[in-house]
N, C-alpha and C positions, 0 to 999 in steps of 0.2 A: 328348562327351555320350552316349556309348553305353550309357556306363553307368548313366546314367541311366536309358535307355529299357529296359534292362535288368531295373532295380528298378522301373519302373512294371509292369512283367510280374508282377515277382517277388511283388509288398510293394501288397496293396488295401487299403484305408483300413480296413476292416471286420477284416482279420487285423494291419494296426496297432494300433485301439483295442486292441482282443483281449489284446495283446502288452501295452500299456502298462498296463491295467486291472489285468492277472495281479501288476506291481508295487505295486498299491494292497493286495492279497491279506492281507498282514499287520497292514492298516490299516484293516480290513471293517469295525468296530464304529464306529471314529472318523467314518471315508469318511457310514454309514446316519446315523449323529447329525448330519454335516454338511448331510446331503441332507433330514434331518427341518428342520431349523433353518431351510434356506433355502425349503420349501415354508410354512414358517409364516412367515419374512417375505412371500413371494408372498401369502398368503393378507392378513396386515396390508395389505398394500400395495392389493389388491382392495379394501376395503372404505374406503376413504377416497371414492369419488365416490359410494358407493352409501349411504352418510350425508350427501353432499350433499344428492342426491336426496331423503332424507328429510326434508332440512330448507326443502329450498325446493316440495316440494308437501304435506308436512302439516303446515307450521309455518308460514314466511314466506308463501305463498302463501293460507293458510290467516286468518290474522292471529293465530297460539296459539302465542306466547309459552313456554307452558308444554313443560317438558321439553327446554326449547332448553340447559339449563345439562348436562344428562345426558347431550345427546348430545355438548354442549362436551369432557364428562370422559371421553366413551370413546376419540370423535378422538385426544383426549389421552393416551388411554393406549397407543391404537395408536402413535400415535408412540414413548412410551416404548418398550415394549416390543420394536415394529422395532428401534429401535437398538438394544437388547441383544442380543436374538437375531442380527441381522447382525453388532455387533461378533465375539461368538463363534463365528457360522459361518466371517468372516477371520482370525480368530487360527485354527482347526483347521484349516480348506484350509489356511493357511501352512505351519504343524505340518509338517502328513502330506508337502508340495509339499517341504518341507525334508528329511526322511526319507526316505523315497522318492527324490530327487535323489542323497542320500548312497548308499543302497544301488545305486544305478541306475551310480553310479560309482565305487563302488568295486569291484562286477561286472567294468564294464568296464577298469578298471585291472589286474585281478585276471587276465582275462581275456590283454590284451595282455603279460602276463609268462607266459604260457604259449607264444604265439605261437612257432615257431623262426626260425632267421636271416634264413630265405629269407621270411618275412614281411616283415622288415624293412627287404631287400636291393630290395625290390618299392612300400614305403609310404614317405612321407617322414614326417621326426618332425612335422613341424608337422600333418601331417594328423591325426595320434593326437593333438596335443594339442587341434585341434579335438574331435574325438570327446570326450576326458575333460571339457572345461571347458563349451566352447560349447554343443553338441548337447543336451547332459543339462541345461544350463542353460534352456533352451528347454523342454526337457519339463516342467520342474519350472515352468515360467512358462504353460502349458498344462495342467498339473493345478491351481493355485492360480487363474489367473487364467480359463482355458479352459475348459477339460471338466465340472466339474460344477458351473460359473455356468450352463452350457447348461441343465440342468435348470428351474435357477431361471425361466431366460427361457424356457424351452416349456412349464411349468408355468402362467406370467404369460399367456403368449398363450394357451391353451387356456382359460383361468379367465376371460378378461375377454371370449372370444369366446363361452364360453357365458350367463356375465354379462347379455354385449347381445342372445344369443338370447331372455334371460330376460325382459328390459325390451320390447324391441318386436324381433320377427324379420322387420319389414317391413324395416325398417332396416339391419338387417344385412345381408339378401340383400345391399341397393343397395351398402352396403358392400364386398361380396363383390366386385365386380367390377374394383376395384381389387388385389386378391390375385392374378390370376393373371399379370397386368403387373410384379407384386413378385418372383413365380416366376422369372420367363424374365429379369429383370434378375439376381437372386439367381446364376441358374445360369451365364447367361455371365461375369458377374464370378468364382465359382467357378473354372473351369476355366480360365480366361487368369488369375488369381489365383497358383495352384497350379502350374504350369508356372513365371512368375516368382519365386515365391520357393523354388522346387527349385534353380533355375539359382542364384539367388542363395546359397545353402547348399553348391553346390560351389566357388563363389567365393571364398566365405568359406575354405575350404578349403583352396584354391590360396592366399590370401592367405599364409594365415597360412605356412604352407608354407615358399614365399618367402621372408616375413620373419626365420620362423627359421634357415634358410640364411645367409642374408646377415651377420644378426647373429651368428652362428657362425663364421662365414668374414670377421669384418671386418679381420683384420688381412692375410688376401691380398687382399681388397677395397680395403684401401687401397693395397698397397704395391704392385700391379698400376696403381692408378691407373682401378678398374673403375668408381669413383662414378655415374657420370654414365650409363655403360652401364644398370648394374644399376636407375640409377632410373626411367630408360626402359622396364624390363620391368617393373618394380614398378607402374608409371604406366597400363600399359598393363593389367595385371590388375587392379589396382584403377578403371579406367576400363570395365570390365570390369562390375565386381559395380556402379560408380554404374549403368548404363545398365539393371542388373535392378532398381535402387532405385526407377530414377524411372519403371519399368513398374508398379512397383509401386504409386506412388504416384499415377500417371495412373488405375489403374485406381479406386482408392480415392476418384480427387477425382471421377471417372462416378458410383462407387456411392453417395456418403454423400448427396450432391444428388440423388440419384433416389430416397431413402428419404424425407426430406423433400418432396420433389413427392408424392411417390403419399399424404405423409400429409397433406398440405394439401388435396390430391384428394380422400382420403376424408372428410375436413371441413365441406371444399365442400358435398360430395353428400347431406350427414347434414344440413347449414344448409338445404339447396335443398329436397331429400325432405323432412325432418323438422319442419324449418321452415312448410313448407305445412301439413302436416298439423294442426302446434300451432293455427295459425291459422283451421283448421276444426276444433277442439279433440278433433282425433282421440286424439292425446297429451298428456301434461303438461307444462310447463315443465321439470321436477326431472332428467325421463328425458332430453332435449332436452339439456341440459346434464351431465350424466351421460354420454351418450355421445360427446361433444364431446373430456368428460376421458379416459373408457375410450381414444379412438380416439389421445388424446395419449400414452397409458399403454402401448398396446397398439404403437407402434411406437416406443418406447424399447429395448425388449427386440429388436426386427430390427435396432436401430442397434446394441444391443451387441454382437447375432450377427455381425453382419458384423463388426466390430472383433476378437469372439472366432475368427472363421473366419477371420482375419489370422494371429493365435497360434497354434491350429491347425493352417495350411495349415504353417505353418514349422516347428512340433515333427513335421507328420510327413515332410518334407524332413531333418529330424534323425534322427529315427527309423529315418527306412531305412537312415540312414546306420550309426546305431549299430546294430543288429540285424543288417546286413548285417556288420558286424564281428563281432558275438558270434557269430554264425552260422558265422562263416569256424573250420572247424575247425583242433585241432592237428595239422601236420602229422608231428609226434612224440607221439602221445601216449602217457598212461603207462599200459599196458595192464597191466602189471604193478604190485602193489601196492606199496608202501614199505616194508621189513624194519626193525626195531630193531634197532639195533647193529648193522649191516650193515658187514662189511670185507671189504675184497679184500686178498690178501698182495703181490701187486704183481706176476704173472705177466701177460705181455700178447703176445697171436698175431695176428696180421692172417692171415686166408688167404680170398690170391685177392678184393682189396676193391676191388670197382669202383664209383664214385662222381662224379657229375656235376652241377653247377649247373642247368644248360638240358637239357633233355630229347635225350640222344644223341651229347653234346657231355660226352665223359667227360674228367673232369681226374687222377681214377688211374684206373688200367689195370693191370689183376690185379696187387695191391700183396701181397707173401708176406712177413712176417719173426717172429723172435718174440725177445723178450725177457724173459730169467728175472727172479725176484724179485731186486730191488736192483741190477739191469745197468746201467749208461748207455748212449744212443744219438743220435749227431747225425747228422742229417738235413743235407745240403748239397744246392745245385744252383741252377743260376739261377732268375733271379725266371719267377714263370712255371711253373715244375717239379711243383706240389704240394706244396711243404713244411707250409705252412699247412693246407691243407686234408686231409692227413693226423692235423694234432690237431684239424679238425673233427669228422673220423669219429671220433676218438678218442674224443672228451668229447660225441657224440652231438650234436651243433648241426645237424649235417644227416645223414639218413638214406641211410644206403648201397644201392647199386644193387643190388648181387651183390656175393657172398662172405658174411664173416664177422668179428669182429672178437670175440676168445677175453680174458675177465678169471680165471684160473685155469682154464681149460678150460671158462668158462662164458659162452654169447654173450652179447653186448651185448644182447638180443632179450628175456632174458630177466633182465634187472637194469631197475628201475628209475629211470629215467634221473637223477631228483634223488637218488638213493641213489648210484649211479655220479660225479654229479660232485662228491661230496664225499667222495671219496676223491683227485680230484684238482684239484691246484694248477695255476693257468694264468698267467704271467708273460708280458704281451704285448707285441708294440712302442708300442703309444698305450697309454698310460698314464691310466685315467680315475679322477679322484678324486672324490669327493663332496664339497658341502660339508658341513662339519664341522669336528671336532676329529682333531684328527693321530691321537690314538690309536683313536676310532671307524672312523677309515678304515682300520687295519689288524684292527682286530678283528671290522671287519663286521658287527654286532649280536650278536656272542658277549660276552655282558656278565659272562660268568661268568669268561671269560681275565682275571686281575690283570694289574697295571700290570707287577709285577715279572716276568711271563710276554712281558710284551709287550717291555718292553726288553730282556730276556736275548736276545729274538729277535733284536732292533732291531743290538745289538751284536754278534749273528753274522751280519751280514749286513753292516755298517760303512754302516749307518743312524743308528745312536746321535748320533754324534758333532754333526751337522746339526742334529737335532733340538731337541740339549740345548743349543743356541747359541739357540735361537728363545726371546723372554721368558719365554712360559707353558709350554716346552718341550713334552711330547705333548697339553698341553691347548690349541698353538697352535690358532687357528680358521685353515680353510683355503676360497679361496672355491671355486665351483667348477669342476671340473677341475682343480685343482691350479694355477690360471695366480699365482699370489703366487709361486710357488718353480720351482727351474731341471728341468729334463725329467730332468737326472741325480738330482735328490734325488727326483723321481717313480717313477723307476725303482728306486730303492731304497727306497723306501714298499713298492712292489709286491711286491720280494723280502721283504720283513718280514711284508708282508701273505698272501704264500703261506705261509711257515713259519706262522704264527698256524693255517691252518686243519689244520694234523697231519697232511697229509696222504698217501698211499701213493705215487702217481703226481706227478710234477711234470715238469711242461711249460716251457721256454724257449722263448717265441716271438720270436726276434729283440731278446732283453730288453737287450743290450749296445749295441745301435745307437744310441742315443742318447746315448750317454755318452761322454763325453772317454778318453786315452788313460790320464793317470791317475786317472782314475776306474774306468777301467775293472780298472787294475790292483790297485785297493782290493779292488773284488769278487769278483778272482779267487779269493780265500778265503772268500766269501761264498756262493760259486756250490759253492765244493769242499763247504763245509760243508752244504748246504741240501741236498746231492744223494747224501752220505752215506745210509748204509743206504735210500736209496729208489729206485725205480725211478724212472730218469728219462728225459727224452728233451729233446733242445737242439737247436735252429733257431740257426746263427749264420753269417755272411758272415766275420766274424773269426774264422779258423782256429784264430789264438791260445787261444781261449778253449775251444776242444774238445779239449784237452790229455789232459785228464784221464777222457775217454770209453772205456768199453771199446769199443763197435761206431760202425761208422760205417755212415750206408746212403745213398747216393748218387741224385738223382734226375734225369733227362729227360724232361719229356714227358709223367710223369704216369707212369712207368715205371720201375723200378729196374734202374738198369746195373753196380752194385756195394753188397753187403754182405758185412757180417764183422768181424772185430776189427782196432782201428784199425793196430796196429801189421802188421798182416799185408796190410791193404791198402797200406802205404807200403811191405812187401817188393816187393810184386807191380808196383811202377810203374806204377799204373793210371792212370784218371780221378783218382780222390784222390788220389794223389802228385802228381800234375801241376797239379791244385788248389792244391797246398799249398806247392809252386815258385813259381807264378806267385804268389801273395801274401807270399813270401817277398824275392821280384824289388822285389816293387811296395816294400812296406816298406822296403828297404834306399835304393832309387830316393825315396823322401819324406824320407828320412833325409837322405839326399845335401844333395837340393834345401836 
């Protein structure tokens, strides 16, 4: 919960409104017509006891008949007319609550695809999707149902208190006395309120968190046998957020009985006072019963405050949440503008690239090499070595320590970064698909690539073949992730799906690991052809498949112990000839067996 204590520092109620109003901004005109709407039901709504009043002391009281049908039809017409005006004030807060929602998220959608890795590496996904659905869900349930009902009802208590100043201000004083008993309950409900459904709001958080875990992970969930474990933690967070529920609702079932007490109290005290007085005919009957109604009128609107200081207290538990996100800068961002038509020829230098996860904790360690336009180069080395994290520096996912990282002799610092990675292709070992149709997942939202562009791909990559077996062949639907189809027809999605974007640079990150032997040997003409006239670079534990590379660069440690051209490192009987034995040992050895 530090965090928490953190945003109470951070994030006051007065720079949340602040924040959330600034989203009402494009909706001023509608927001003023709403707030017009709802003081003129406030006002209707005023005036039904003070035509009681008129009726029971200069009519009924009276014994004059006359004029009783006039004020029948204006009653009447307030009635009408509230309804209308209130219907229209909740169709617009809806409106704008709906508008406003949408912008508010898709900001923050907008927002977390800017974020880089190490955001990610740090958040779990269920907590963003809190942010995106629930949070803003809240706000929009707080500007429709919350924030500018407020008015309505401080409008209602200011008009009805001056009302009964109007009628008799003996009365009210006595009245008065009751108000500051409403204060001091008001405020300690507040404050144990707000605390509860803060905590509640990380709960939700952690829940959801959890769940998506779980349900991501069900199928080692099950086959570990984790059931039972896992509902025990799930049990346990969500027994969790119950015990912030029912703080919540203890504190609710104090305050709504204690709005009722204090308005029976002021009832009381308006029959006892006011009572006396009619009967030494200080007062009239009309007023007498007039403020009986006001005083029923007048703490309608604290019951709904408190109801709305419910909604409230929880959209700004949301609030900080999501603001604290929007807040969180990129920790790449693009300092540099975005070029048209922007290309690189494919020339690419590391020098001297020092790069670390955790602050000091470097995973390369003065990384030097270069490769010319259209060179190959595979990266070997145990797990552990940097390989990966060498095309993070590459394609900018994480920002390097020290050194340099050269695109034609031009740094990385000074490109772009969404201009930079669409020059390169990234072939990874998890394979992630969207769902969709077969062919949108390789086009990516390029709607301008034809079908016939896509399959030309499709068939140099020895994708085709799979495809055209499926009923609606590229128009099959896939769910998502790719889970309907095998991890090898995934992986060759992925290779179709990199040639699709034309790109200079192409990356293998381990893109062969999941595929059978002969699968694998399908795509060794896939891999040759994709890598043709491009710069490329190849991440692979099967030697086999780096055949065809001109360099190899060898890693330890986050350090480079061998580069150069492949065949010159197998003269030298280095690290990678001894690599390339000992998988050659193993293979013959599997063969055997």
């Amino acid at each position: 919960m530090n965090n928490s204590e953190d945003l109470r520092d951070r994030y006051k109620d007065l720079i949340l409104f602040k924040r959330v109003l600034i989203h009402l901004k494009p909706y001023s005109s509608l927001v003023s017509l709403a707030v017009l709407l709802l003081l003129a039901v406030s006002i209707l709504n005023l005036s039904g006891p003070y035509l009681t009043k008129i009726v029971i002391d200069d009519h009924i009281k009276e014994g004059n008949i006359n004029g009783l049908d006039v004020i029948a039809a204006i009653y009447f017409a307030v009635l009408i007319f509230s309804f209308i005006f209130q219907f229209s004030q909740t169709y617009l807060m809806q409106y704008i609550g709906q508008k406003v929602m949408f912008d508010l998220r898709s900001q923050v959608f907008s927002h977390l695809h800017k974020m880089s890795f190490s955001y990610y590496d740090k958040n779990p996904i269920g907590k963003m999707i809190t942010r995106v659905v629930n949070d803003v869900e809240v706000l929009n349930e707080m500007l429709t149902s919350g924030l500018i009902l407020i008015f309505s009802d401080l409008f209602t208590l200011f008009g009805i208190f001056f009302v009964m100043l109007y009628l008799d201000w003996k009365i009210t004083l006595v009245v008065c006395i009751v108000f500051p008993l409403l204060a001091i309950a008001t405020r300690i409900y507040r404050i144990r309120a707000r605390d509860a459904l803060r905590k509640n709001r990380a709960h939700v958080s952690e829940l959801n968190s959890y769940t998506e875990e779980n349900l991501s992970g069900m199928d080692t969930v099950q086959c570990f046998n984790s059931e039972k474990h896992n509902f025990r933690k799930f049990f346990s967070i969500n027994n969790e957020r119950l015990k912030e529920d029912l703080r919540t609702v203890r504190y609710n079932a104090f305050y709504m009985p204690s709005i009722d007490f204090f308005n029976s109290l002021a009832i009381g005290m308006v029959i006892w006072y006011g009572g006396g007085r009619f009967v030494q005919d200080e007062i009239q009957l009309g007023v007498l019963v007039a403020f009986i109604q006001y005083l029923q009128k007048f703490f309608e609107p604290v019951r709904d405050l408190a109801e709305k200081f419910n909604i409230i207290q929880t959209a700004m538990a949301s609030s900080e949440r999501i603001f604290e996100l929007l807040d969180t800068p990129e920790q790449i961002p693009s300092m540099v503008p975005p070029k048209n038509g922007f290309k690189i020829k494919g020339k690419v230098e590391f020098k001297n690239v020092w790069l670390s996860y955790n602050e000091n904790q470097f995973v390369l360690k003065d990384i030097s090499f270069c490769l010319e336009k259209g060179e190959s180069l595979a990266i070997v080395g145990a797990t552990g070595s940097g390989k990966s994290t060498i095309i993070n520096a590459l394609c900018r996912f994480y920002e390097i320590n020290k050194g340099d990282i050269l695109f034609d002799g031009k740094s990385i610092k000074d490109i772009n970064k969404f201009d930079l990675r669409k020059q390169i292709a990234l072939v990874q070992q998890d394979v992630f698909l969207f769902s969709g149709k077969i062919i949108d997942n390789i086009r990516l939202g390029n709607v301008q690539m034809s079908q016939e562009e896509i399959k030309s791909i499709s068939i140099a990559v020895n994708s085709h073949n799979f495809i055209n077996n499926f009923p609606l062949k590229y128009e099959q639907e896939l769910i998502e992730g790719g889970g309907s189809i095998s991890s090898g027809q995934r992986q060759l999605l992925s290779f179709a799906r990199a040639l699709a974007v034309k790109p200079q640079i192409l990356v293998l990150d381990e893109a062969t690991s999941s595929v059978d032997m002969d699968t694998e040997r399908q795509i060794k003409n896939g891999i040759k052809e994709m890598t043709r006239g491009r710069t490329s670079i190849i991440i692979a534990h099967r030697l086999s498949t780096l055949m065809y590379v001109d360099k190899v660069l060898v890693l330890k440690n986050g350090k480079i112990i061998e580069f150069g051209k492949r065949n010159e490192l197998l003269q030298q009987r280095g690290v990678f000839y001894k690599l390339c034995q000992a998988q050659i040992k193993s293979e013959q050895f599997s063969a055997e067996q």
